[in-house]
C-alpha positions in Angstrom: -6.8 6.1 41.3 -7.3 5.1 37.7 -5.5 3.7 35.9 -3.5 5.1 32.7 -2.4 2.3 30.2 0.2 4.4 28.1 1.9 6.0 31.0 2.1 2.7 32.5 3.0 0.7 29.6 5.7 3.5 28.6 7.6 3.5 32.2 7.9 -0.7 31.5 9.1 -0.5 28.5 12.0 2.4 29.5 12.9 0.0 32.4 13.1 -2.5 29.3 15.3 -0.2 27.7 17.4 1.0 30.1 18.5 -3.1 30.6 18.9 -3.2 26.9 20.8 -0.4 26.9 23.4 -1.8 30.2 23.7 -5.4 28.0 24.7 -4.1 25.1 26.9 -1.8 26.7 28.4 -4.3 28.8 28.1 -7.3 26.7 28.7 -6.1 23.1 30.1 -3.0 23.7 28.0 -1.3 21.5 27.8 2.7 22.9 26.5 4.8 20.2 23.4 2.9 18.9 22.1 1.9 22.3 22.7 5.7 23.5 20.8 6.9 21.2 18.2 4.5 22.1 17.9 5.2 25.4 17.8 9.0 24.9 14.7 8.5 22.5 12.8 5.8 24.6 13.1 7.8 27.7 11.9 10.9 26.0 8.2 9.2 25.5 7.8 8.7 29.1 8.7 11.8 29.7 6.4 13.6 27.7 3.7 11.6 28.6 4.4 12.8 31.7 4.5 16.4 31.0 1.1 16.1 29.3 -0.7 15.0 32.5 -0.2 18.5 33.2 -0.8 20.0 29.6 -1.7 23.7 30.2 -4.5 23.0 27.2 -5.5 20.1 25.0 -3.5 22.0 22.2 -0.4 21.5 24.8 -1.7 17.8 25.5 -1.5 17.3 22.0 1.5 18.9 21.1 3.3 16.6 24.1 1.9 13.2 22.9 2.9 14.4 19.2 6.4 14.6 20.4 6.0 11.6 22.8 4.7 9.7 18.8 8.2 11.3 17.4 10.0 9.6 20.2 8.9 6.1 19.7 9.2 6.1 16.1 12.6 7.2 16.5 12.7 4.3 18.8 11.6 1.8 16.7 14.2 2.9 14.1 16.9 2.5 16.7 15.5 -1.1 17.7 16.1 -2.2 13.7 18.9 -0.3 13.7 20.9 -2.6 16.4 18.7 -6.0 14.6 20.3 -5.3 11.2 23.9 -4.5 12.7 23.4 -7.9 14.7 23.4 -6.5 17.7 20.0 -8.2 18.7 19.0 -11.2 17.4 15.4 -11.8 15.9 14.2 -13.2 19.2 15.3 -9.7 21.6 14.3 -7.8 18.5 11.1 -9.0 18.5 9.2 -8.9 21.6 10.9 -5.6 22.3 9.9 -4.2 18.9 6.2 -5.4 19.5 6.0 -3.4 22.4 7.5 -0.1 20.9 4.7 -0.5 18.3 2.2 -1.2 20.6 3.0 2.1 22.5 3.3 4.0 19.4 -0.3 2.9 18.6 -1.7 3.4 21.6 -0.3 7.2 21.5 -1.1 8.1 17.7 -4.8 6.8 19.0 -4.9 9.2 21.5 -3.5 12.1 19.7 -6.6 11.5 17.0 -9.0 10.7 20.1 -8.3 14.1 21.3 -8.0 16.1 18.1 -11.4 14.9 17.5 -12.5 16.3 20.8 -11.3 19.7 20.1 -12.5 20.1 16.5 -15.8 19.1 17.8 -16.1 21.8 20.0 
């Protein structure tokens, strides 16, 4: 089976956040901005997912465009919970680095596959 490098690296990095999100609920009590976080890191999995089975590469766009939304949003949340102290530069950064990396990797395929379809 091959292998798909965003769907994998987006599944790790929800598991990432999904601990995140338990610490800081547990551990500094903070509900709202690590909610929010969850609900928009999960939300790039899942619409990686749901383009695997994209009805058209209009729909396969469409899905990683929202999945690009989601990690954005993401990444706001992530500085969001640095600059309130609720993660220190250290756990900001690693976790930050791989929020970008995703986001590249998905805006690169969204223009990947836009090119594919205005060449036709």
């Amino acid at each position: 089976m091959k292998n798909n490098i965003v769907k994998d690296k987006s599944f790790d990095f929800a598991i990432r956040i999904v601990k995140l999100h338990q610490y800081l609920w547990i551990e500094k009590k903070e509900f709202t901005l690590s909610k929010q976080l969850l609900r928009s890191e999960t939300s790039i999995g899942a619409m990686i997912r749901e383009a695997e089975h994209a009805e058209s590469k209009n729909d396969f766009i469409h899905k990683f465009a929202i999945a690009q939304k989601e990690a954005n949003e993401t990444i706001y949340w992530l500085e969001l919970l640095k600059a309130t102290d609720y993660l220190n530069e250290k756990e900001f950064g690693n976790i930050n680095n791989d929020a970008i990396t995703i986001l590249k990797l998905i805006t690169s395929i969204i223009k990947t596959t836009k090119s594919q379809v205005m060449a036709k």
